[in-house]
C-alpha positions in Angstrom: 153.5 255.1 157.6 151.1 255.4 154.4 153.5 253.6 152.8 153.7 250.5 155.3 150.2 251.1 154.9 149.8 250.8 151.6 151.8 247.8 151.3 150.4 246.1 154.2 146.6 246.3 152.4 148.1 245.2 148.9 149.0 242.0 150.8 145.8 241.8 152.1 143.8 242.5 148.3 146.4 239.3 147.2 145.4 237.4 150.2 141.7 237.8 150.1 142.4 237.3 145.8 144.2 233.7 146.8 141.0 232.8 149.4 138.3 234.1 146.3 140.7 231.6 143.5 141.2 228.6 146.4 137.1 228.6 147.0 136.1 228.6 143.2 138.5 225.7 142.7 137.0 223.5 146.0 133.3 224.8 144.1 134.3 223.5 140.8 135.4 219.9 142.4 133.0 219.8 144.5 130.4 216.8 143.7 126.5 217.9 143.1 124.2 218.6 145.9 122.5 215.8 147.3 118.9 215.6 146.4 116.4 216.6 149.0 113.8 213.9 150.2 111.2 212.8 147.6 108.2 214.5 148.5 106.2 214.3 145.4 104.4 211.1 144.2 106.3 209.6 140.7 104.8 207.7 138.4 107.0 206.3 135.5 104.2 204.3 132.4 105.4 202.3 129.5 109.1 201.5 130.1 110.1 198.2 130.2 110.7 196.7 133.4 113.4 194.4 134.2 112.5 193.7 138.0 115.8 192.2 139.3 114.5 188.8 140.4 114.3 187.2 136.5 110.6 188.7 135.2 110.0 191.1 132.5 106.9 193.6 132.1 106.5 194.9 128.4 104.5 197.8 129.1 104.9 198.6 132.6 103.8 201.1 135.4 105.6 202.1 138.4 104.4 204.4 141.1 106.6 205.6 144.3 106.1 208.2 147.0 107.9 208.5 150.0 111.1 206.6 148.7 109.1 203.2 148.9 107.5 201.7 145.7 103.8 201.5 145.6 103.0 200.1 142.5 104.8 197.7 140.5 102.5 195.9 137.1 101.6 196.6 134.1 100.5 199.9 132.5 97.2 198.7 131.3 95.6 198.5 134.9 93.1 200.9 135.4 94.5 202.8 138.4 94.8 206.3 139.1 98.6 207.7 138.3 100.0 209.6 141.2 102.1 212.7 140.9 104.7 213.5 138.4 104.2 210.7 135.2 107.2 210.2 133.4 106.4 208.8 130.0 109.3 206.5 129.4 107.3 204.6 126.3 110.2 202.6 124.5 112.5 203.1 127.6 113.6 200.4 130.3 113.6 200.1 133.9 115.9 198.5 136.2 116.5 198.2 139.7 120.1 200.2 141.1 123.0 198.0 140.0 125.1 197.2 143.2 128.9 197.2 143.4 129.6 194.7 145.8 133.7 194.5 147.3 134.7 197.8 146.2 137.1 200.8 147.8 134.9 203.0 145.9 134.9 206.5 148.0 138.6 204.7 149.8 140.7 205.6 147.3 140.7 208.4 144.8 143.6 208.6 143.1 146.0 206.0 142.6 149.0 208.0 141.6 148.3 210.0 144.9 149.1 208.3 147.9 147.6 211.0 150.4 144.0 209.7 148.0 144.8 206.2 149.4 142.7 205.0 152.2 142.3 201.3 151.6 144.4 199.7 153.6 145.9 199.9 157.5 148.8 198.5 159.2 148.9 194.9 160.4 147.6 191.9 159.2 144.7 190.9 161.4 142.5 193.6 161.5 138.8 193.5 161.5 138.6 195.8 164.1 139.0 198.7 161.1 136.0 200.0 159.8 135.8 200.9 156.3 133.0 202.9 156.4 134.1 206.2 158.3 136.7 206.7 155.6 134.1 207.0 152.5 134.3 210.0 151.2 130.8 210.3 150.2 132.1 213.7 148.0 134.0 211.1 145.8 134.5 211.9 142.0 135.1 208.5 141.1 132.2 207.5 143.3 129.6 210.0 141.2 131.0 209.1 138.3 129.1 205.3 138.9 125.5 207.5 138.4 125.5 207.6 134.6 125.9 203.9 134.5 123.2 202.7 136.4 125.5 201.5 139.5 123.9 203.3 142.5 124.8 201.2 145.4 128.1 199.6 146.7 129.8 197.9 149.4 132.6 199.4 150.8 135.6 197.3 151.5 139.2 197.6 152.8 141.9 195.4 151.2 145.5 194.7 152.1 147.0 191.7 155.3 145.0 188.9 155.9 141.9 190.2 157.3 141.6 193.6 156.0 138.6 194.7 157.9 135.0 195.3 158.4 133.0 196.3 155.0 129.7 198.9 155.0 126.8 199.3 152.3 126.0 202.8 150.7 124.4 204.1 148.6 125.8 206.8 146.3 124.5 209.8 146.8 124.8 211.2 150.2 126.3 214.6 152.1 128.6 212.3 154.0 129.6 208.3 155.4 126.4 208.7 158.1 123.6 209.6 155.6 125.0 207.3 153.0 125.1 204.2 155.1 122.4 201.4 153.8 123.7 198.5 155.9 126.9 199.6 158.4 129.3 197.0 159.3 127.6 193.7 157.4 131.2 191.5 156.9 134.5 191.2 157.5 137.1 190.5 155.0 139.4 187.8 154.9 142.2 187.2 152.3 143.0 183.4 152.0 146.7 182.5 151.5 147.5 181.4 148.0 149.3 177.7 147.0 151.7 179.3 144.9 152.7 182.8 144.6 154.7 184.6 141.4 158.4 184.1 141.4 160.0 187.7 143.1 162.5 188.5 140.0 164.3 191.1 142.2 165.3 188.7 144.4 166.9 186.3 142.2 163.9 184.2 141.5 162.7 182.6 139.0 159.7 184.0 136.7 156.4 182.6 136.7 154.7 180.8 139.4 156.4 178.4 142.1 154.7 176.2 145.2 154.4 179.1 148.3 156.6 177.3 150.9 154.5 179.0 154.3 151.1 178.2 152.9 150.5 175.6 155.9 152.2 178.5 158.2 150.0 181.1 157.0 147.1 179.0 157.1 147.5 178.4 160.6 148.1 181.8 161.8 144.3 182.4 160.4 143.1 179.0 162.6 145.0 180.4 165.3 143.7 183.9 165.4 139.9 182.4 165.2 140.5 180.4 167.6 141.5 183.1 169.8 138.6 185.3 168.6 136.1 182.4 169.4 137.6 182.2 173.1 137.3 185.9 173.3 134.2 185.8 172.5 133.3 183.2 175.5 135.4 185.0 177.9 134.5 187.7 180.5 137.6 189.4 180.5 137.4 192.9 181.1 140.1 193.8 179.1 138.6 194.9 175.7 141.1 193.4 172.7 139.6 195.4 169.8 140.5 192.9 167.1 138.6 189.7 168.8 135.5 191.8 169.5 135.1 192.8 166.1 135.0 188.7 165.0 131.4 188.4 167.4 129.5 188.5 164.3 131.3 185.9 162.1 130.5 183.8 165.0 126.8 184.3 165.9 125.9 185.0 162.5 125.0 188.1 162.4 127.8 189.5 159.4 129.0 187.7 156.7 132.5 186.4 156.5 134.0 187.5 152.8 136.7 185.3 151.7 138.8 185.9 148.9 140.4 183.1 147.1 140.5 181.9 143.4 142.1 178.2 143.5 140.4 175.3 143.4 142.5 173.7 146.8 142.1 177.2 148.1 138.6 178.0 148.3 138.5 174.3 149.3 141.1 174.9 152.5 139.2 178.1 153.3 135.8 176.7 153.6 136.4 173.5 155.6 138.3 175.6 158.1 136.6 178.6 158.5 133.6 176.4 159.2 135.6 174.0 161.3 136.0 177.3 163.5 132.5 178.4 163.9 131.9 180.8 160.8 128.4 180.7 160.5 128.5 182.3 157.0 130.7 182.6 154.1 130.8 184.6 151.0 133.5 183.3 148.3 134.6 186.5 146.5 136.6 185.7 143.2 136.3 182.2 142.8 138.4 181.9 139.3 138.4 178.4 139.8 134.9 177.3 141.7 133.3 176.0 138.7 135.7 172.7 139.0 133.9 172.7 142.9 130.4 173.3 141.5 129.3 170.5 144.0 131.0 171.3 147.2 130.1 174.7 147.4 126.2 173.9 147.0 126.6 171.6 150.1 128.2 174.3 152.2 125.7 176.9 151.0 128.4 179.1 149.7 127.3 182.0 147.3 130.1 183.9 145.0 130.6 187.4 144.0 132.7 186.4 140.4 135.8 188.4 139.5 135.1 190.7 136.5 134.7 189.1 132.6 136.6 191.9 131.2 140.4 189.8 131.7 142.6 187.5 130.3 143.1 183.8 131.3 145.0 183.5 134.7 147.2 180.0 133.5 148.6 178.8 130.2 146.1 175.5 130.3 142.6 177.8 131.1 140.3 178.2 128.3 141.1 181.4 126.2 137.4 182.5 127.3 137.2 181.6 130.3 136.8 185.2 132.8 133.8 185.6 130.1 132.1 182.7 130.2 132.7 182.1 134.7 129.8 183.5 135.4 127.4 181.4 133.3 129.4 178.2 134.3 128.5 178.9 138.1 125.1 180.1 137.2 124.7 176.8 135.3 125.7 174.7 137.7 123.1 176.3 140.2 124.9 178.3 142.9 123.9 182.0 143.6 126.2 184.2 142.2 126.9 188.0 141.1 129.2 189.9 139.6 132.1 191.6 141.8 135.1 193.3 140.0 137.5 193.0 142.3 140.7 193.5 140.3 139.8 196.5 138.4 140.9 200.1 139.1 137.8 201.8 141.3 137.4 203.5 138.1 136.4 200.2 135.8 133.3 199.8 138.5 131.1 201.8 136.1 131.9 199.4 133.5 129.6 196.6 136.2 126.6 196.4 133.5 128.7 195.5 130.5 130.6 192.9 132.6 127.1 191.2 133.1 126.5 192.1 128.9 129.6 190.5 128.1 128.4 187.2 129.9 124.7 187.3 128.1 127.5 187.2 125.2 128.5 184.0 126.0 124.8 182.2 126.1 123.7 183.4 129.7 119.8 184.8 129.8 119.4 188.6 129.9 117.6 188.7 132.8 119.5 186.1 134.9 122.5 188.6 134.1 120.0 191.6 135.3 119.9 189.8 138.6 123.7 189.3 139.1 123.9 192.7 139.3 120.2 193.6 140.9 118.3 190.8 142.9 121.2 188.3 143.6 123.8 190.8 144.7 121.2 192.1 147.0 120.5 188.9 148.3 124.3 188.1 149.0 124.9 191.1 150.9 122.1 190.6 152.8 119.8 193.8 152.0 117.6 191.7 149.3 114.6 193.3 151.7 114.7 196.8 150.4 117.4 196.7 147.6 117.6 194.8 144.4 114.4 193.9 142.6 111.4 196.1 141.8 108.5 195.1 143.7 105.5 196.6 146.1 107.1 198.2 149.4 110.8 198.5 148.6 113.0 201.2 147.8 112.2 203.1 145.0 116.1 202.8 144.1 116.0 202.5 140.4 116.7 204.3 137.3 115.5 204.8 133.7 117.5 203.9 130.5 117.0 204.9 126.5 118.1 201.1 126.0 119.4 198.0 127.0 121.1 198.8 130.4 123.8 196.1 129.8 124.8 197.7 126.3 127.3 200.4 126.0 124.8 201.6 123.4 122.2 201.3 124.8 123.1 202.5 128.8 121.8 206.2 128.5 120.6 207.1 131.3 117.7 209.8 131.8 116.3 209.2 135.4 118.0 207.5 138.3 116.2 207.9 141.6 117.8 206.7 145.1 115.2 206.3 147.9 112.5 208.1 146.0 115.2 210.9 145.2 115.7 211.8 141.8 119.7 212.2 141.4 122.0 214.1 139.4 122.9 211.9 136.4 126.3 215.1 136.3 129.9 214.1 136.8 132.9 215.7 135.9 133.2 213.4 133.3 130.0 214.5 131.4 131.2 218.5 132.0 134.1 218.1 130.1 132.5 215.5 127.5 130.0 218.4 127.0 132.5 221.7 126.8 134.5 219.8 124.2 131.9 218.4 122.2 130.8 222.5 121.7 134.4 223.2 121.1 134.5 220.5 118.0 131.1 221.1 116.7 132.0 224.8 116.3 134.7 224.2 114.0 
């Protein structure tokens, strides 16, 4: 007996030892606590402020309380500073940078398929909801803090419509408390003209014409058509999928197409309206500055793939994914950067993106606001978010120097709401351990 005993409570030391290990390894991946509410006044004095909607104040001060700005000017106006004053003399201001089109908090790792919640069966689903899969406990998602990007669309890729997209914020206990704007587009995939040449099959390499573009095209006219007679119906049968399209119809969510050829975004913008979308978001666009024109007519803003690439075709201008942006800007449509191509992980990289396009001749500030103001005003939450000014969200952070440097984008302050946030990732933890491990030696 003492000996089944015995053995019977060393299994149970090892068990409790295997509970102890498991819970220091969920505490050491677990992301930061959420900051509480703000509940002390903040003023920050003598930063430079870049507001988000194209102006500058050299010497500025900015006062919040409540998670609302109060106070937005300049830092010689004789008014009394509230609360906590952060001196940021020498330092700059900027609104949150938003990630717009993103699976940010979807997918975690890509190696690791159980990680990957992106994308459902079927290819006509707006019905799916991106927003209860965020994982709001993300590491890739805290890692954006550091960099200044503090907000982000959620969105689901893969079929033809993918689904329905949400806006959050990034720093939240879970998908309810991060929510900014819940269910504000669906997303639509246009068929491409030509598609790469399949060279397991036999094919050839390279591009070739895509035989079932007109068939493909027409199961998208088809399934709006269907959605809008839904929609006028009284049916009591409830078809999940139709429902879901009410909003592209009376205007009330955005329709997000992604497309990238000229004959494309073209097809995609006559039909769609042809069918009763009431709005439409181009996202990509490698080719819209040959359409500068059209797209001004049908009131059509564009979220611009990422600088950071190579040419798409033999003939395109060596430069051109750098110099896009600035081409669209030029020729007077509303735009703002989206990296829809890049790994989740490159999403941090959003303010040098908008750098690399001040490279190429575009104003600072007009780059400040295609990742700020204009973003904001695309997604459609350009009434709190985006720009610093009297009565918004206090959603903004402080930098040692030029935000859309790499030298320049170190971060001491971000606030969310009026809450100041942990600027900690895993990232910096290891970037800290081993930079006392080498300046030991």
């Amino acid at each position: 007996m003492r000996s089944i005993t015995k053995s019977k409570n060393t299994e149970m030391k090892k068990y409790i030892t295997l509970l102890i290990a498991f819970g220091l390894v969920l505490q050491t991946m677990a992301q930061q606590t959420p900051s509480p509410k703000q509940t002390e006044a903040i003023t920050i004095e003598g930063a430079t402020a870049h507001l988000g909607n194209g102006e500058v104040i050299e010497s500025s001060l900015i006062m919040f309380e409540d998670g609302k700005l109060t106070f937005v000017g300049d830092s010689k106006m004789k008014i009394a500073r509230k609360g906590k004053v952060i001196d940021a003399t020498g330092k700059h201001v900027y609104p949150g940078f938003i990630a717009p089109a993103k699976t940010l908090g979807l997918v975690e790792i890509d190696a690791v398929r159980a990680t990957k919640d992106e994308d459902e069966l079927g290819d006509f689903i707006p019905h799916v909801r991106s927003l209860i899969a965020y994982n709001a406990e993300s590491k890739v998602v805290e890692s954006m803090r550091p960099n200044g990007v503090l907000i982000g669309q959620i969105a689901p890729t893969g079929g033809r419509i993918s689904g329905t997209s949400s806006i959050v914020q990034f720093d939240a206990w879970n998908w309810e408390d991060a929510a900014i704007k819940v269910d504000d587009g669906v997303h639509l995939n246009w068929p491409n003209t030509f598609r790469q040449g399949r060279w397991w099959a036999g094919e050839e390499r390279g591009y070739q014409p895509n035989k079932d573009y007109g068939e493909q095209t027409q199961a998208v006219v088809t399934f709006f058509k269907n959605a809008a007679a839904y929609g006028k119906s009284t049916s009591k049968e409830v078809n999940p999928a139709f429902a879901a399209m009410k909003g592209i119809f009376d205007g009330t969510q955005k329709l997000y197409v992604h497309a990238d050829g000229e004959k494309e975004i073209i097809d995609a913008i006559n039909t769609l309206k042809a069918n009763g979308t009431k709005e439409i978001v181009l996202i990509g666009g490698y080719h819209a500055y040959k359409i500068p024109e059209f797209l001004k007519s049908n009131n059509i803003p564009v979220l611009v793939q990422y600088t950071h690439n190579l040419p798409v075709y033999d003939d395109d201008d060596y430069d051109l994914p750098y110099k896009l942006p600035k081409l669209l800007v030029d020729a007077g449509l509303m735009v703002a950067i989206q990296n829809s191509d890049a790994e989740n992980f490159q999403t941090r990289n959003l303010p040098f993106y908008a750098g690399q396009v001040v490279q190429q001749g575009l104003d600072k500030e007009v780059a400040v606001q295609l990742l700020t103001g204009n973003t904001a005003k695309i997604l459609g939450i350009d009434d709190l978010y985006g720009t610093l000014e009297n009565g918004k969200s206090a959603t903004l952070f402080i930098s040692e120097g030029d935000a859309l440097d790499m030298a320049g984008n170190q971060l001491t302050h971000a606030f969310i709401d009026g809450r100041s946030v942990s600027l900690e990732t895993h990232q910096t933890e290891l970037w800290k351990r081993y930079l006392g491990k080498y300046e030991g030696e």
